[in-house]
N, C-alpha and C positions, 0 to 999 in steps of 0.2 A: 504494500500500500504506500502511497507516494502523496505528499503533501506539497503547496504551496503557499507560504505564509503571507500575507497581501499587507504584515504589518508596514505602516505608513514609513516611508522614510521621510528625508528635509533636506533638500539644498537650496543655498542661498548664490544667488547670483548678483557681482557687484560691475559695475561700469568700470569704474578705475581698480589701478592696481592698490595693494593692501587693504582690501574690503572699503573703499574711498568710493562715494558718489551714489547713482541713482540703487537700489536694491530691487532686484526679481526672488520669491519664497516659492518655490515648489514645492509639491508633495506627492506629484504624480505626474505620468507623462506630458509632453509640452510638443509640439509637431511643429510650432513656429513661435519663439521666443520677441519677433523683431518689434513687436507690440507693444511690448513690456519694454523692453532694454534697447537702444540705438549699439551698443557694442559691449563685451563682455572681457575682463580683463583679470578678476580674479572670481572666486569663490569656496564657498564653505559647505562641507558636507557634515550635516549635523547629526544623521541617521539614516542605514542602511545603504544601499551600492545605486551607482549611477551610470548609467551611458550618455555622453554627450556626443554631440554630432557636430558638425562644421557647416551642415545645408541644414535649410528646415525639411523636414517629414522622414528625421533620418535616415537622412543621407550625406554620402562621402564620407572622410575622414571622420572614424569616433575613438572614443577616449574611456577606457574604465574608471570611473573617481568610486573610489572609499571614504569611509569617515576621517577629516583631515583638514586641513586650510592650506591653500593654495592660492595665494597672496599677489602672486605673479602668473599665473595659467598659461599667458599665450608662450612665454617664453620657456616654461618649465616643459612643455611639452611640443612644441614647436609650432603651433598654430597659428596659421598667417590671416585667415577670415576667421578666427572670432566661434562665437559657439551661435547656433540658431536654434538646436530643437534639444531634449534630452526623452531618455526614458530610464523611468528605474525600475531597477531589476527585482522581480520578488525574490523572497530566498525559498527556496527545495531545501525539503526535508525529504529524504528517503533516497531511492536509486538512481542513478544517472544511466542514462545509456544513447547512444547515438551510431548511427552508420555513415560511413567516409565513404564517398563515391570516386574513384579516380576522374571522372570525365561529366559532363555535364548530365544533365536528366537521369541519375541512376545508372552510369552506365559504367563500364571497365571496371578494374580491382573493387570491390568494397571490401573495407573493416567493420566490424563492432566494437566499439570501444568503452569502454566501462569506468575506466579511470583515466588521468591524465595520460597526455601521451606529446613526451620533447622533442618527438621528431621519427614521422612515421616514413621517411626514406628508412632511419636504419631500423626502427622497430619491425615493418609491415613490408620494406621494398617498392614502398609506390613512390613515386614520383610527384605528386601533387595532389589535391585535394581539389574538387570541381563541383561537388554536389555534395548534398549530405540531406540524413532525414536524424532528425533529434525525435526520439520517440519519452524518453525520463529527462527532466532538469535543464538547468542553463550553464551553454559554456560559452567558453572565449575562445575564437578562434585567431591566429596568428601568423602574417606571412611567411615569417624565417623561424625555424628549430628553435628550440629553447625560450620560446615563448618570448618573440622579438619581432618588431617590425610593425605594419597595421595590423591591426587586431580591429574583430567582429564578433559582437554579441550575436547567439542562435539560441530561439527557447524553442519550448514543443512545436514542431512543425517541419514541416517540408521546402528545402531550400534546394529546387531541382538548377539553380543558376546562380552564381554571385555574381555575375554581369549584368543581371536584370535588377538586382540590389545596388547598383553603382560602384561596384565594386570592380569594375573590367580591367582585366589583366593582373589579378590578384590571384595566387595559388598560396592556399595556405596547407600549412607543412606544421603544425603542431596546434594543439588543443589542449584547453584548463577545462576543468569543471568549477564551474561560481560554487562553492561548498561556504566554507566558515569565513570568505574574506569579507564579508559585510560586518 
């Protein structure tokens, strides 16, 4: 049996750097931030895990945030347009599981995978990651081995393209499960 905790988290989004100027409070996902805030330059996560995004309706470049202050964001993380949408991540309780596709739509090598995995060239032998179906929990997926490079939130569901996610030209080569880092 597998649970999904919906408890609330909190991030604060500030205009200037060191929590300085106009403030955006969320507590649940945001698809377009530009309403609330003209630009984004630090922020504070006061509870539970976050996904930020660099377009609204998340998309392009995103970001894992924890509980933490991040006083400086664009440059702590290298971000050149600013944050526009975020979503946060519920926490799983219970099992993880997901399927690695080597090629797009379900197709070439699959894995199952249950727990982390730093690099499924030498773990599995594939070459790349193109698809994937998440059937338990949320992970992080990440372009380069060892949990490096762009990294992309996937919860329950069917992600038969990461080019159709804005993601083109992205083969990710290692995966986290979201577990206790919130």
């Amino acid at each position: 049996m597998t649970t999904t905790d919906m408890t609330m988290g909190k991030i604060i989004f500030y205009e200037d750097k060191n929590f300085q100027g106009r403030s955006y409070e969320c507590m649940s996902d945001c698809a377009d931030m530009s309403s609330y805030l003209s630009r984004c330059h630090s922020c504070r996560v006061e509870s539970g895990c976050f996904m930020v995004y660099e377009r609204p309706n998340y998309m392009g470049n995103q970001y894992f945030m924890r509980r933490g202050e991040y006083s400086d964001y664009m440059s702590m993380m290298g971000m050149s347009s600013g944050i526009r949408s975020c979503r946060m991540i519920p926490m799983h309780r219970g099992q993880f599981r997901m399927r690695i596709y080597e090629r797009e739509n379900f197709s070439g090598q699959m894995q199952e995978l249950m727990d982390d995995c730093d690099n499924i060239m030498d773990r599995y032998r594939m070459s790349e990651c193109l698809s994937c179906h998440v059937m338990e929990g949320h992970w992080l997926m990440y372009e380069q081995p060892h949990y490096r490079g762009k990294m992309m939130y996937v919860k329950p569901g069917e992600y038969r393209s990461f080019r159709d996610m804005g993601m083109s030209g992205t083969k990710f080569m290692s995966m986290k499960r979201i577990t206790d880092m919130c």
